[in-house]
N, C-alpha and C positions, 0 to 999 in steps of 0.2 A: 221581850222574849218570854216564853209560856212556862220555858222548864228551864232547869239549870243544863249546865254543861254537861252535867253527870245523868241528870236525868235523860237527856238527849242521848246520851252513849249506853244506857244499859237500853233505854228503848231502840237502839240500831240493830243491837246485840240481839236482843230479843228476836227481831223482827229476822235478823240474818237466820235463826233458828226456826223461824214457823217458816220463812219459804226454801230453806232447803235448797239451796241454790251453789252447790260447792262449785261449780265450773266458771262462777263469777270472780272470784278471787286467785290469784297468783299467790301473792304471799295476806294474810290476813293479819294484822295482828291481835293480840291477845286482849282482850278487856281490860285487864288490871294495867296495861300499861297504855290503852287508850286512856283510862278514868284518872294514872296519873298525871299525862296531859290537861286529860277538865279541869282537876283539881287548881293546877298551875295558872288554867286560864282565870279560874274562880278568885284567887288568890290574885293576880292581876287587876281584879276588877274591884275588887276589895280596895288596894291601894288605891283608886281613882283612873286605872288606868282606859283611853274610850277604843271600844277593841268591837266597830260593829260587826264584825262574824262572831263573835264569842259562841263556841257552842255549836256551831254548823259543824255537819260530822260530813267528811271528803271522802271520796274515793277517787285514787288518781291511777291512770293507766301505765301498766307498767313498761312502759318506755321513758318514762321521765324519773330523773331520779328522787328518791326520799334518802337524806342520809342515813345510814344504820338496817336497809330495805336492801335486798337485795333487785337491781335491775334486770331483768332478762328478754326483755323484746319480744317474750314470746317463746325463747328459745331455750331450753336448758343449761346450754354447753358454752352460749355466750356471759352468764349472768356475771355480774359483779356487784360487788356491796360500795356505793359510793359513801364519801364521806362529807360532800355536802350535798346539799339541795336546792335543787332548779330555780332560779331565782321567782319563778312564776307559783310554784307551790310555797315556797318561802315567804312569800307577799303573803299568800292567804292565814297561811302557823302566825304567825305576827297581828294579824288583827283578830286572832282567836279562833280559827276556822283548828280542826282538828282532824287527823289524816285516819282514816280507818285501815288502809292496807292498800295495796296493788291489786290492778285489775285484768283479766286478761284480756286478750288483744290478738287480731290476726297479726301471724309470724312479722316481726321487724316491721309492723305498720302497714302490712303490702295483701289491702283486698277490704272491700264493701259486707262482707258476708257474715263475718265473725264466727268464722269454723274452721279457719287453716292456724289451728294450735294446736300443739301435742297435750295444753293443759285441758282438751276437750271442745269441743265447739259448744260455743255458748248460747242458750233457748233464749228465744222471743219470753219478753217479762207474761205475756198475755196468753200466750201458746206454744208449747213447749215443741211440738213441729216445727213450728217455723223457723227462720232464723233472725238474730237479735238484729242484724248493722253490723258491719265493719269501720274500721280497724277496732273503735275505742267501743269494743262490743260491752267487757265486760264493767265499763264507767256506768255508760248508758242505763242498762239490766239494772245494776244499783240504785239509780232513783227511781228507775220504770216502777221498783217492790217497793219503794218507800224505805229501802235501809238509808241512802245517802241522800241528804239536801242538796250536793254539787257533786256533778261527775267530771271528772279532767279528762280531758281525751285529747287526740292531736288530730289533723286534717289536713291532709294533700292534696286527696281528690274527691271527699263530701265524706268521709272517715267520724268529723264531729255535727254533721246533720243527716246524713243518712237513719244510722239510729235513731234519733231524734223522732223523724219521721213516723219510721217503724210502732213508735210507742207511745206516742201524743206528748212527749216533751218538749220542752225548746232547747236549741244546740244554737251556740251562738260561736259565728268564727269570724274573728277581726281579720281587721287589714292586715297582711304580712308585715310583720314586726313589729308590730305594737303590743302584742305579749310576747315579750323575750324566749327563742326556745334554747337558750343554754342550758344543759344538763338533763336534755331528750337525743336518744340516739336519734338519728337523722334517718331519713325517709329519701326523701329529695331534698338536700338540706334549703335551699333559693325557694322551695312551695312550702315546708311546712309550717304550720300553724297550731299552736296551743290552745285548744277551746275549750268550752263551758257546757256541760249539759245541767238541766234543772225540771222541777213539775212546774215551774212560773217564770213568766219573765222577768219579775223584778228582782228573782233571786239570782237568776242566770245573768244578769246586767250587773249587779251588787259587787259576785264574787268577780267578772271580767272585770270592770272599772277599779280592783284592786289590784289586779296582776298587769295593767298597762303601765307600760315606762319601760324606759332605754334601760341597758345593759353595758356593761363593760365587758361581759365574758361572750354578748351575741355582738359580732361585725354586723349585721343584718338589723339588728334592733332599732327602730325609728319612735320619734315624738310626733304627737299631734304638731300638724303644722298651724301657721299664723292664721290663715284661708278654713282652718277647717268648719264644715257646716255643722250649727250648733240642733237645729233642727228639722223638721219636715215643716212640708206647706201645710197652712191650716185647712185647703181643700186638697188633697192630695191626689196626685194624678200617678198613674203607675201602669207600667206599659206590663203587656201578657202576651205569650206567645202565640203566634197565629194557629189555627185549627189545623194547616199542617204540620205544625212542627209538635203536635202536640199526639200525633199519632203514634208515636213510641210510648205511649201511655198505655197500661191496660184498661178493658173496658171501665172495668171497676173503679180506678183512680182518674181517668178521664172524665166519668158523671160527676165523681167527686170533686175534680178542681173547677168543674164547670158551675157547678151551685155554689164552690167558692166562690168563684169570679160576681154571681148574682147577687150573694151574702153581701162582698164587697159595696158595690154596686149599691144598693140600699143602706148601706149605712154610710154613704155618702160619697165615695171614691169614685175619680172620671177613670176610666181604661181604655187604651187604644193598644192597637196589635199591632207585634213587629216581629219583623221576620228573622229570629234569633239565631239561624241557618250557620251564619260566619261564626258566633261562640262554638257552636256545637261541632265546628271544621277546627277549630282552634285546641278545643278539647281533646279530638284525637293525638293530638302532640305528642299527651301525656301517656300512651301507651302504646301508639303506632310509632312517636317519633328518636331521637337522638334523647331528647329529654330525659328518657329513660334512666342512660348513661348515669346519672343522681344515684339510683338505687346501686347500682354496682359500686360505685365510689362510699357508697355509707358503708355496708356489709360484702362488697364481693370478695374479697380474700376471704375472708372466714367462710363465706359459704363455701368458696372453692376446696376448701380443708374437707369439706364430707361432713360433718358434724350427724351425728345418728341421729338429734332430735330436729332437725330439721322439716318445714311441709315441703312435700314434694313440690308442690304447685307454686310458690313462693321461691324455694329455691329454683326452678324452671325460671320465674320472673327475671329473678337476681341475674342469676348466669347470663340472661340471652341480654342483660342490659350492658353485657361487655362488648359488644359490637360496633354501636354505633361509631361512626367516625367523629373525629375533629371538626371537617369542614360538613358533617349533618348537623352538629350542633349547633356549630353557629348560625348555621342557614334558618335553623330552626329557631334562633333566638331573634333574629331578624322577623321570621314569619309572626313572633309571638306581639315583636312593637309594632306590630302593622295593625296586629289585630286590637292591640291594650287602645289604640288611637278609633279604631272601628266600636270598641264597647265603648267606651266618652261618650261620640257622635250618635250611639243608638241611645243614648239615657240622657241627653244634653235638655230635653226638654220635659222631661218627666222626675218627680221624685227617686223610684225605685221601679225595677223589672221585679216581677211576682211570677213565680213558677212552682209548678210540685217538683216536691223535694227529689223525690225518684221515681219510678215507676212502677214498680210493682213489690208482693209482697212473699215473697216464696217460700220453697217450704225447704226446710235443712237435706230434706232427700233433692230435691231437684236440684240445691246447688252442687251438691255430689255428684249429680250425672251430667251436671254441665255448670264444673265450677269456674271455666274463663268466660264463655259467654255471659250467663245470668251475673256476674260480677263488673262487667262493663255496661249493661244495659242499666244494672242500676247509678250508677256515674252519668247519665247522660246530660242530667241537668244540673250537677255539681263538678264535673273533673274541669271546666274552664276557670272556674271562678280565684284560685290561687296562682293559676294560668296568668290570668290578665289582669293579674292585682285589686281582684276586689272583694269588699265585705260580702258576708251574707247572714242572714241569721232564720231557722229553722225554727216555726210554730207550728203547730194544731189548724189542718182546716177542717173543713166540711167532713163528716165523717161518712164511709162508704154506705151502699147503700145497706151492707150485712151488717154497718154497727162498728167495724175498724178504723183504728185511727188510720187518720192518715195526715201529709204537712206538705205546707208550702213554704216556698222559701223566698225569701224578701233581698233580692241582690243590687249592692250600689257600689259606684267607683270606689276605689280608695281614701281613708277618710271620712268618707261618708257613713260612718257605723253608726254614728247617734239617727241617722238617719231610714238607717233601717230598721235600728230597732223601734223609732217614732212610728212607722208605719207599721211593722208588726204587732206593736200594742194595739193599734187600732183595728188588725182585722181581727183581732182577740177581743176585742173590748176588754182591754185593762188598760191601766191608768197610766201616763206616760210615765218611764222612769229616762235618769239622766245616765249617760254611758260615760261622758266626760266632765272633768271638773276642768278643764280648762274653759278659758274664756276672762270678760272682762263686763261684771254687772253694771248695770245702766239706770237708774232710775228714772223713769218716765211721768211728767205729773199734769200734762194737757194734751195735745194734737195727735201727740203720739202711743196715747192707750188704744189698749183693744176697743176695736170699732170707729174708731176715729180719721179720718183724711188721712194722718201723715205714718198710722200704723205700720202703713205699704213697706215705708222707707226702713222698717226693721223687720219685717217679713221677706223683705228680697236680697236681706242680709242675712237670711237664715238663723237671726235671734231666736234666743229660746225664754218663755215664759216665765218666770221663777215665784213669780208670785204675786198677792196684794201686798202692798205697805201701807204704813204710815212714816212720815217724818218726825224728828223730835219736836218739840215744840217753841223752838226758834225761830220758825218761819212763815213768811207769810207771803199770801199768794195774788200775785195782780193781773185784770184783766187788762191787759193792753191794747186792745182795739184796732187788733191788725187784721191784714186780711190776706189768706184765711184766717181765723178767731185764734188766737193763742195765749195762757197766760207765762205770767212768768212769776218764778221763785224767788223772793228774798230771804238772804239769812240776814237776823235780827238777835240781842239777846236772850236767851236762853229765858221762858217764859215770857216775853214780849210778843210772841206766835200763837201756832195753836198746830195741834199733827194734820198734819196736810195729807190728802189720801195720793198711794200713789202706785206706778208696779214697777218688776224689776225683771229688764231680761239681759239675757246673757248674749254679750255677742263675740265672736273671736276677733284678734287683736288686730288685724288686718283691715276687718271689717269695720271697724271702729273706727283709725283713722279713715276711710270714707265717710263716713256716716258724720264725726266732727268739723270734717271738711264743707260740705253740702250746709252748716248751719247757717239761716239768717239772721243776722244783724236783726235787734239786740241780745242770740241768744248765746251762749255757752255751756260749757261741761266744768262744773268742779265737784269737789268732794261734798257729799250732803249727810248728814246724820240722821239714822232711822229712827225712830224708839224702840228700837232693841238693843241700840247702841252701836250697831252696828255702821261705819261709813263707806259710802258706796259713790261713784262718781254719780251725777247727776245734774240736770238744764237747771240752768240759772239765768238771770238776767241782771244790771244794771241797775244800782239804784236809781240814778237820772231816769232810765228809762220807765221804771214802777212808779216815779212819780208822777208822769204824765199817765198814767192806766186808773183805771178802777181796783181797787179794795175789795176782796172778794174772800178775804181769811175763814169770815163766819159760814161758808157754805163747808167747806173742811173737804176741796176738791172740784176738781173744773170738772167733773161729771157731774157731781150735783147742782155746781152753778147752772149748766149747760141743761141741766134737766127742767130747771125751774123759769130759765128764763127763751122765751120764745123764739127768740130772734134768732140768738145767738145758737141754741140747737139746730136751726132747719141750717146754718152756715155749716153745722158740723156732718 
């Protein structure tokens, strides 16, 4: 870190004052009692304590609660002052992240636009015409100026990558339930999602990978499962919507996804096109169907009270979601496992679907004059995605041809969230970051390094890379003369060896037993010791069996045995 905690919080402060942006904030708090907080984290770290946000300054949308903060949705007449805090902003205060205030938000989470608040519609960070993104408008805006390093926002129906879009950030939104929404008023409670905005992805990855894990206060909250994929393919394949389904684009962001698509394309990505027609029939659900029913169940009694601070166009939502029937919903719930089995079968053979994030970019007066229509068009290639249970995450493409950001968004099943953000770092070209700490490290130290024949075998198990190593110096390394060529690892006493090179990927726990199952005889998996002191399972073999092999310690790795000796390379 470059600055202290405090340094970080008067430069927020600062910065909240050069851009002038009062329609960003709900409630703000005051400096001297953000700088209390630094101080606290400063003091924290003093003691030894390892707190990697320390210093990150938050703005979270106010629907979610902060204790001592009053919540208001949006709404004046609803607000309340909770007395704890959301377990998902809680994660973040805990490893030192530091909460600047609340943000506003279209009314009770309900609208793309970020202008149905009584606390002001809130301006595009770039253009003060246009409009910011809805719902988690005023999160977004705060990092767009550079006051916040993380925006909190929530997403139903593309609420935390819409914005996103709008302003060349990254909006990252997991799989339903893997960031807990207890202590967010609810939207649709079964769709919402707690998301991430940031100016990078490794920071927008950092703060989510803190906030994932089950709840006792959300029924809804779920763990990475045994199966989950740890990574993307190292040639990635990713499917793009066909040329019709792509005409709901404006001229402007259609050149633009199309020299994304090229971008792609040259820095090494296969693309095939499919006809994404059924998401986008499935999408309608959420505004033409029973599903609706959600919003009325969160807020419709209070709205039905009349409350004066109310948006009219919001409350209009609210109200008309008292209709649907019992047997539309279900039919509807039916229509939606028809569809969640139809998006599996369209991505079954590709990494991730890659689409723009929305459509167009409009300006605060047209959504005025057609604030339902322009409000669903821009949903078109977001409102399915919490629909059919799956990840998405929102980066920076090709920028229009006037010079605007604009973003695509990187969509995968359920689960698959390390996975899209593996491929969104790539149309970025930034450096991969990891989403999950789950999994089970492997140390690899012959057949199966990168480049090698048996690599496949952890590649189609969606391992993830973690590194080079060495081993400690216990061991030693034999060529055993099989075929294909493999060596094998002896532990010996400590200084009887020499550090053996080696890598280390991560695979989930499911995948592992396959992956142990498949070994040949003479190899296994036990625990192996780094030089970092680190132990990590890792192939081994038999002494019996090293004794009938070659001795091969002094090369310090079967890459460089393989490099030097002729044979045994052209076998590899």
């Amino acid at each position: 870190m470059t600055t202290s905690p405090t340094e970080r919080v008067h430069a927020a402060f600062e910065r909240i004052d050069e851009v002038d942006r009062p329609e960003v904030w709900i409630t703000l708090r005051s400096r001297d009692d953000v700088l209390a907080d630094a101080r606290a984290v400063e003091a924290r770290l003093a003691d030894g304590a390892e707190l990697p946000l320390a210093g990150t300054v938050v703005a979270v949308k106010d629907n979610i609660d902060v204790a001592g903060l009053p919540t208001t949705a949006g709404c004046p007449e609803f607000a309340y002052t909770p007395t704890v805090t959301a377990p998902a902003i809680a994660r973040l205060i805990e490893r030192g992240a530091l909460v600047l205030g609340k943000t506003n938000l279209d009314q009770f989470a309900t609208g793309l636009v970020g202008t149905r608040s009584p606390y002001g519609a809130v301006r595009c960070a770039w253009d003060p015409e246009r409009i910011s993104g809805g719902s988690s408008s005023g999160s977004s805006v705060a990092v767009a100026l550079g006051i916040a390093d993380i925006g909190i926002g929530t997403d139903t129906a593309g609420s935390g990558r819409v914005p996103a879009a709008f302003h060349g950030i990254v909006g990252i939104k997991t799989t339903l339930g893997l960031v807990p929404t207890a202590g967010v008023v609810p939207a649709c409670v079964d769709y919402d999602a707690v998301t991430v905005f940031a100016a990078d992805l490794a920071t927008a990855t950092a703060a989510t990978r803190h906030m994932v894990g089950t709840h006792r206060g959300d029924p809804r909250s779920r763990a990475w499962p045994a199966t989950v994929p740890l990574a993307a393919s190292t040639a990635p394949t990713v499917a793009i919507p066909t040329s019709v389904d792509r005409t709901a684009l404006s001229p402007e962001y259609r050149d633009a996804f199309d020299r994304t698509v090229k971008s792609m394309v040259d820095n090494g990505f296969d693309t095939v096109e499919v006809d994404i027609a059924p998401l986008l029939d499935a999408a309608l659900l959420l505004y033409d169907g029973a599903i609706v029913a959600q919003r009325y169940a969160a807020v419709g009694e209070f709205v039905d009270a009349g409350a004066a601070g109310l948006d009219p166009t919001v409350a209009a939502i609210v109200r008309g979601a008292k209709s649907p029937s019992a047997h539309d919903y279900v039919g509807d719930l039916s229509t939606l496992a028809a569809a969640r089995r139809t998006a599996i079968d369209l991505l079954a053979d590709v990494d991730a679907l890659v689409l723009p994030t929305t459509t167009e970019h409009p300006t605060i007066a047209a959504v005025q004059q057609d604030p339902i229509g322009i409000n669903r068009r821009l949903g078109t290639f977001t409102n399915f995605c919490n629909l059919l249970d799956m990840a998405a995450v929102s980066v920076p493409g090709e920028r229009t041809a006037d010079g605007h950001p604009f973003g695509v968004m990187v969509v995968t099943p359920a689960f698959a969230d390390q996975v899209a953000v593996d491929v969104a770092a790539r149309i970025v070209g930034a450096p991969p970051t990891t989403l999950s700490d789950e999994g089970i490290d492997v140390l690899v130290v012959g057949a199966h390094l990168r480049g090698f024949p048996a690599a496949s075998q952890l590649s189609e198990r969606r391992a993830r890379f973690m590194g080079d190593v060495t081993t400690s110096d216990a061991y030693r390394l034999v060529d055993l003369h099989t075929d294909p060529p493999k060596p094998g690892l002896v532990r010996h006493e400590p200084g009887e060896g020499a550090p053996i090179a080696g890598e280390v990927h991560r695979m989930a726990p499911a995948h592992l037993g396959t992956f142990l199952a498949a070994l040949p005889v003479p190899m296994g998996l036990t625990r192996v010791e780094l030089s970092d002191g680190r132990w990590v399972l890792g192939f081994c073999c038999s002494r019996d069996a090293s004794e009938k092999g070659t001795d091969i310690t002094e090369f310090g790795g079967w890459r460089a045995y393989c490099a030097s000796h002729t044979g045994v390379k052209k076998s590899v």
